[in-house]
C-alpha angles and dihedrals in degrees: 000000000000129000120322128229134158089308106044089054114164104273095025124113080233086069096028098056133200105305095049091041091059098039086057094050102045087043085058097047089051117173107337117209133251126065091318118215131281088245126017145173113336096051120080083256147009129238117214120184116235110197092182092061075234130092125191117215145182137144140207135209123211112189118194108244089025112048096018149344128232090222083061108037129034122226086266101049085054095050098040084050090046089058096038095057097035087049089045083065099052089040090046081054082060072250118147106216115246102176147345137214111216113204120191131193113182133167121236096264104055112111123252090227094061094052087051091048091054087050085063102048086051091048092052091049097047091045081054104054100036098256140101136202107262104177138353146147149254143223150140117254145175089233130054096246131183119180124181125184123193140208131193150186124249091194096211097308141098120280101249104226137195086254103067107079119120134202098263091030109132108243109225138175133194118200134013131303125197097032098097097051087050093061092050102053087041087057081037095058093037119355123251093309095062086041095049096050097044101035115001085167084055105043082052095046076060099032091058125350119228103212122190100239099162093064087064088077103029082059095052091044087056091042111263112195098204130355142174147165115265095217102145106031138323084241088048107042089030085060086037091058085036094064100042093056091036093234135124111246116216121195127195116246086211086067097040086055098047084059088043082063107053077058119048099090086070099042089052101052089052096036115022134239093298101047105023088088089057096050090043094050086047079046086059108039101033113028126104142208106068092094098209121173116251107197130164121218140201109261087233083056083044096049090046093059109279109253103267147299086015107118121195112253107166140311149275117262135182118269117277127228089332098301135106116236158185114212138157117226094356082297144056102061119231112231134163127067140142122313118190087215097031 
């Protein structure tokens, strides 16, 4: 194994080397669910069958110190997060999700544990969505770095885009949006201590997102006009499919309020009683992380029972004054959100 610094320390990948480092991950992912590819992990490549003659792709990048710490989130928290937000994306397409490829890139010192750790946070998440790795890569690196890249099923119908909303069109959500945000700003004011006292619902919405996935396909099948995956704030990804169908999005205060309210506890603890309402509404229109689905729907979908769990939150509105926009109540525009160089 060589000679052994600081940074080959006895337990680190930097001791253990390649080979060890791989078996111990791999040993953590173990067999993932689902149909499982044709050839997976060992070989230069895997082979995944695609019934559709189409694959939907997309990948995600999580960087220690700017998408998570390790004093705030555990090895499995970050896998489990690396597969949630890469999967949101298939499922955002109206995609099922058939494999992954997991790339690490870890310095010498990082504990082995902690990659193994990570291997069983992907493996849950993946047991729980109906998928598996089947492929991925290795380095060194200066940074902590987990990539995921997913791939996904079309099943025979059209990708739904961003592009696709119409004026008319019912504006719907499923899953939460804010709670994520809370349970940041909450590690952020204390650590996980302070977040799991005050909120423990809220430190694990951060910790690792819960998106619906399902509902990306249930939406397509029912005839979802536009869709996407709301990943860096309900004011930020509502402007991004705004734009793209050239419409003004409209969203009910009713249903803002009720989501204020999940989340005034926690406003309140970090702000106080004046100011807690208006940390818990930015909560709701600009944080990120949930990754719920925002889709827009026919009238005639929306009069039938929108597929579950998509809940109405407004409508679909020409475009205003030539500018796309978010708005509650025709009004108060919804503005924050993530911003990779903010």
């Amino acid at each position: 194994m060589g000679s052994r610094g600081p940074d080959g320390a006895p337990g680190t990948v930097g001791s253990a080397g390649e080979a060890r480092v791989l078996a111990a991950v791999l040993g953590a992912l173990g067999a993932g669910a689902g149909a499982g590819p044709l050839v997976g992990p060992g070989d230069d490549a895997a082979v995944l069958a695609a019934p559709d003659a189409r694959v939907v792709a997309t990948t995600d990048l999580l960087v220690e110190g700017r998408d998570f710490r390790t004093d705030w989130s555990s090895g499995a928290d970050v896998g489990a997060k690396a597969v949630a937000q890469n999967l949101a994306d298939v499922a955002a397409m109206g995609a099922v999700p058939t494999g992954l490829l997991l790339t690490l890139g870890a310095p010498a010192p990082t504990p082995l544990a902690w990659l193994e750790d990570l291997g069983r946070g992907v493996a849950g998440a993946c047991r729980r969505w109906g998928t598996a790795v089947v492929g991925g890569d290795l380095s060194g690196s200066s940074e902590l770095l987990v990539s995921v890249t997913a791939l996904g099923d079309l099943q025979g119908r059209a990708p739904v885009m961003r592009s696709g909303a119409r004026a008319g069109d019912v504006l719907a959500l499923a899953g939460a949006v804010g709670r994520s945000a809370a349970g940041l700003a909450l590690l952020a004011a204390g650590g996980p201590a302070l977040a799991a006292a005050v909120a423990p619902e809220l430190l694990a919405a951060h910790r690792r997102p819960a998106p619906p996935v399902a509902a990306g396909p249930a939406a397509a099948r029912a005839g979802a006009t536009a869709m996407l995956d709301v990943s860096d704030g309900l004011g930020v990804d509502g402007a991004r499919l705004a734009a793209a169908s050239g419409v003004h999005l409209d969203v009910d205060s009713w249903w803002e309020d009720q989501h204020v309210l999940d989340l005034l506890a926690a406003a309140h603890h970090l702000a106080g009683e004046r100011d807690g309402d208006v940390l818990a509404r930015s909560w709701v229109r600009g944080g990120g992380e949930d990754h719920a689905l925002l889709a827009t729907f026919p009238p005639e979908v929306a009069a039938r029972g929108l597929p579950a769990p998509f809940v109405r939150i407004g409508e679909v509105l020409p475009v205003r004054e030539g500018w796309p926009v978010v708005t509650v109540d025709g009004d108060d525009e919804v503005a924050g959100g993530w911003d990779v160089y903010a």
